[in-house]
N, C-alpha and C positions, 0 to 999 in steps of 0.2 A: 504494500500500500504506500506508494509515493507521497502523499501528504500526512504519514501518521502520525510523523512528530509533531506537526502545527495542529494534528484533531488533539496528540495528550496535550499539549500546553491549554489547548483553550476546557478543556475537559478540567485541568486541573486548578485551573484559574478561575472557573465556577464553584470548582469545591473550597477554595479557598474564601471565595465571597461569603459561601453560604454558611464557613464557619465563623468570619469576621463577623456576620448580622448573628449568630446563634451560639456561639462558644459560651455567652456569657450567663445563658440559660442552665448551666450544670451545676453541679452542686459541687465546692470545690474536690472536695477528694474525687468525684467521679474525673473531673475535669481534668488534674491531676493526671490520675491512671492513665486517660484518654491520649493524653500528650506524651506520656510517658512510650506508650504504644506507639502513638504515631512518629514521634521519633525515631523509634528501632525499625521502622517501615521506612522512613525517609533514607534511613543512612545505611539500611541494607545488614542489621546489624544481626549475628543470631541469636537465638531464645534465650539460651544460659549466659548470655555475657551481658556482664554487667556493666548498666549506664553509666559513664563518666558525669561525676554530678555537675561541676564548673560547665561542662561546654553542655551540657541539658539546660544547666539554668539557663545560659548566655543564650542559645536556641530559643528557649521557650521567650523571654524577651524581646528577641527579632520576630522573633513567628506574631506576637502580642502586635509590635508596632507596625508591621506589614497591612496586619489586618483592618490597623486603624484608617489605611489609607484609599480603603478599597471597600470598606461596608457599607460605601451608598451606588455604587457598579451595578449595573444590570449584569446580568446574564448573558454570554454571548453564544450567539448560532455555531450550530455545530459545521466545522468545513469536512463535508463528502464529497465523493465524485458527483450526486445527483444534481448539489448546491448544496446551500444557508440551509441547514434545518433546527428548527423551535428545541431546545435541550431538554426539553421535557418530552419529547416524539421516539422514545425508545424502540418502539417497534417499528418505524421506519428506518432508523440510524441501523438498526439492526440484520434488517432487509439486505443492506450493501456489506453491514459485517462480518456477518456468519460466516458467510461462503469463503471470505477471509481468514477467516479465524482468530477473531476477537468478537466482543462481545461488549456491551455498553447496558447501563441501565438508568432509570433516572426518576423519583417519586419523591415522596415527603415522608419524614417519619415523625419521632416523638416532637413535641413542641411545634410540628407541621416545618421541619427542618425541612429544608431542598437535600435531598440524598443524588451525586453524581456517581458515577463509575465506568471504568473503562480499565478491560482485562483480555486475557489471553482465553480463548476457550479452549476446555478443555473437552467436554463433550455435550451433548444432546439428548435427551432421554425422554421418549413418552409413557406416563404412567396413569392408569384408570380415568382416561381425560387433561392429564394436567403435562404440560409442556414442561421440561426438569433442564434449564442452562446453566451448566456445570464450569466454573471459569477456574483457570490456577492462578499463575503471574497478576499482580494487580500494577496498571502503569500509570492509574490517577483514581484519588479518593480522596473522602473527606473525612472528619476527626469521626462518626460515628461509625461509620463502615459496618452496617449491619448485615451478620454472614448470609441474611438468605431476606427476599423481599418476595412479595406475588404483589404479580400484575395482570391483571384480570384472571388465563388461567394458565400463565405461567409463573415458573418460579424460579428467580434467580437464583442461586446458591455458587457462590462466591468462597473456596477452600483455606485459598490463604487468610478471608479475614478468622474463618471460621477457627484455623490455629491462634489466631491472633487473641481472638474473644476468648478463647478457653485458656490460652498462656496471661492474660489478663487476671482471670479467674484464681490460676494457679498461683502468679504471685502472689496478688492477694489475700489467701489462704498459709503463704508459705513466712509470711508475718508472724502467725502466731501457733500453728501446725496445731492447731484443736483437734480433738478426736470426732469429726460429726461428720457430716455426709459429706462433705467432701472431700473428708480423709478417704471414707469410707469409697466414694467415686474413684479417685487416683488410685485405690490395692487395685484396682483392674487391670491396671497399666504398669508396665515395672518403669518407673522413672527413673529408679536408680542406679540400673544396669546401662540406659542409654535416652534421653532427654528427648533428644530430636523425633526418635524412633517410636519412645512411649507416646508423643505429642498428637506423629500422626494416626497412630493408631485409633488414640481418643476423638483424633477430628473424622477421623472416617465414620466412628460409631453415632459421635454428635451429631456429624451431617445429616445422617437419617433423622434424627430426635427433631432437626429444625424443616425438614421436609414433610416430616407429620405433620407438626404445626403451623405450616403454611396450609395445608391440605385442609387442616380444621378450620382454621381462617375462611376460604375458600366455601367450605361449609355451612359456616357461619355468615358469612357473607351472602350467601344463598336462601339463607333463614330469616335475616333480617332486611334487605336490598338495603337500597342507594342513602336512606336517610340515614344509616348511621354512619357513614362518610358524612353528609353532610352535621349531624350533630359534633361530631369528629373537631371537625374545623371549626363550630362554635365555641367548642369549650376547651381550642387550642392555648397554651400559658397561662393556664386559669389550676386553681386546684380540684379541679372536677377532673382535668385531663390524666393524669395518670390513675384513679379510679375505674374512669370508661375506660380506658385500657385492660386498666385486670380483670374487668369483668369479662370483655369481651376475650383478653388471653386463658382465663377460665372455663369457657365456653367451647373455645376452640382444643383445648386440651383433653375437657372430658367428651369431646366429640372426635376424636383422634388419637392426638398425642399418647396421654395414660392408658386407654386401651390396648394401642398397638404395643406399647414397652411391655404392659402386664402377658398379655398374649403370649409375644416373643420371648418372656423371663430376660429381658436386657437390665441385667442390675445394674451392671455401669452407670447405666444412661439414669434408670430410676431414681438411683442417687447423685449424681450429678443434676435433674431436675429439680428435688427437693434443695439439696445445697444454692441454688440459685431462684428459690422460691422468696422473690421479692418481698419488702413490705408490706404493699397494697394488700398481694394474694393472700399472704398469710392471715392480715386482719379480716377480710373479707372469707375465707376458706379457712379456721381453723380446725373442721375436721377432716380436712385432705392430711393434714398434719400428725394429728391424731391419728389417721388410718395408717399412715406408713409408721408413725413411731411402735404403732400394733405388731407390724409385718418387724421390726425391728427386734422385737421380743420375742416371737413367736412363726416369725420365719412364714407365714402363712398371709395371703394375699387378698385374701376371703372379702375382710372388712375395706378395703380400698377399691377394690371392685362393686362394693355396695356405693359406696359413698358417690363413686367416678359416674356410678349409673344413675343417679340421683344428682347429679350437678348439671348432665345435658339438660335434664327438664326446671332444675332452677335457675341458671345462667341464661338461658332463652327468656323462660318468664322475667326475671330480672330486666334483659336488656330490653325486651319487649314492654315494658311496663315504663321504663325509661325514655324509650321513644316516642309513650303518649303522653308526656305527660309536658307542657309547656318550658318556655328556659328557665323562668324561676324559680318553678316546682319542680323542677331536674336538678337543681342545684343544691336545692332542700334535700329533695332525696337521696342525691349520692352523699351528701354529709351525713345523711340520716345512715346509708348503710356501713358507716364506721362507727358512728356514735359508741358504741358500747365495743370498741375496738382494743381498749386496753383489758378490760376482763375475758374479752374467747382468746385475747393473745396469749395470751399466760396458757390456756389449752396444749397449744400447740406448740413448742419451741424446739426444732430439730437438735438434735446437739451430736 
């Protein structure tokens, strides 16, 4: 592809925008991490080696003043051979890529962030309806680089961030090395015999975990249509917004995700779910918590299978009840459904 270099620059000069306007949306340790990562992405560094702090700080500084100078930028058209195409027309941009081979994608995620990308493909999969673009090499991305998106009813799945988000994870955890599920996640993997090797082994297994969970998505999307996109963007940087999120990632989970891991007997994966069972979910689902802290005890799957079957029909009703109900009285209500969020929390505390 003769013009590829001028497609990554401008590819990555959007992502760059969209984290000048959104960077300052995180929370800082998240924000932290995020940079931390993206760092060892920018400088090509590998997983086990450790960031030099001085020239992190002095980056993260440059990277800070860059953005100040560009977070009122439009967007620029992406250069193909067809022309100017709109950076948000993934599936056209895609049209001229494939056959290439790379791969491009481009939506909004948390906080209604502009999400860019632009990778190597690495293959193509059709699976029970849903189109599966499988990318390696990433050559432009942004700080959130989330491993896997769907768009309409395809679904990107993106490898390298997928390592990236789970070596995030891993640090992380490698802070204070507690015995809880995601101690319990990594005995899957021998990390200690070989880093690189355990990583991908893990990401190949995740990869599936996060294919499910688009497919639930997808599902759910199917359950609910277009208005909850459009509530979506209403109650984007509000605190209502990560709420609809968990509900709806709740939904999608016991409509996919948890069944297929339970099915499959994938503990790895199980327990690396739980260990990265959020906030929100936890308040909002304390007895998803309670049913694996069960299976903990008792090795049996029984009562997580009760619960998981019991969440499709109150996650729906839930999100359904939410969608009729006006913006003010939606705002009531998703506060209403943590109100008593400090007593089921105590329920359920993975450890």
């Amino acid at each position: 592809m003769r013009n590829f270099p001028q497609l990554e620059n401008v590819v990555q000069r959007n992502c760059d925008i969209s984290d000048a306007r959104h960077a300052g949306e995180y929370g800082l340790c998240t924000f932290l991490l995020k940079m931390r990562e993206y760092y060892r992405w920018e400088n090509e560094l590998p997983f086990a080696r450790s960031l030099p702090k001085d020239e992190l700080g002095d980056w993260l500084k440059g990277r800070e003043q860059q953005w100040q100078g560009i977070e009122m930028e439009d967007f620029a058209q992406l250069p193909l051979g067809r022309g100017k195409l709109d950076p948000f027309d993934a599936a056209a941009a895609n049209r001229e890529l494939l056959p290439q081979g790379y791969v491009y994608s481009a939506g909004y995620g948390r906080f209604q962030k502009p999400i860019f990308f632009l990778g190597r493909l690495l293959r193509v999969e059709e699976r029970s309806g849903f189109t599966i673009v499988v990318s390696s090499c990433e050559y432009a991305r942004e700080l959130a680089a989330p491993p896997a998106m769907l768009q309409g009813r395809t679904i990107f799945l993106r490898l390298e961030s997928v390592r990236r988000y789970l070596w995030e994870r891993i640090e992380e955890w490698q802070w204070r090395k507690q015995d809880n599920a995601m101690a319990r996640a990594l005995a899957g993997y021998d990390f200690i015999a070989d880093t690189e090797a355990a990583l991908a082994r893990m990401a190949d297994n995740e990869a599936e975990t996060m294919i499910l969970h688009e497919v639930g998505e997808a599902m759910a999307g199917e359950l609910l249509g277009d208005r909850w996109r459009e509530m979506m963007a209403s109650v984007a940087r509000t605190r209502s917004e990560p709420i609809a999120r968990a509900v709806r990632d709740l939904l999608a989970d016991c409509l996919s995700t948890l069944p297929a891991l339970m099915q499959r007997a994938n503990l790895p994966a199980l327990h690396f779910y739980f260990a990265t069972f959020d906030a929100p979910r936890r308040q909002l689902y304390p007895q998803a918590l309670g049913a694996y802290e069960h299976f903990l005890r008792c090795g049996a799957l029984d009562r997580l299978w009760h619960v998981v079957h019991g969440g499709k029909e109150r996650w729906l009703a839930t999100t359904r009840e939410l969608l009729a109900l006006d913006t003010a009285a939606r705002e009531t209500a998703m506060a209403a459904l943590l109100e008593d969020a400090p007593a089921r929390a105590g329920a359920g505390s993975v450890r």
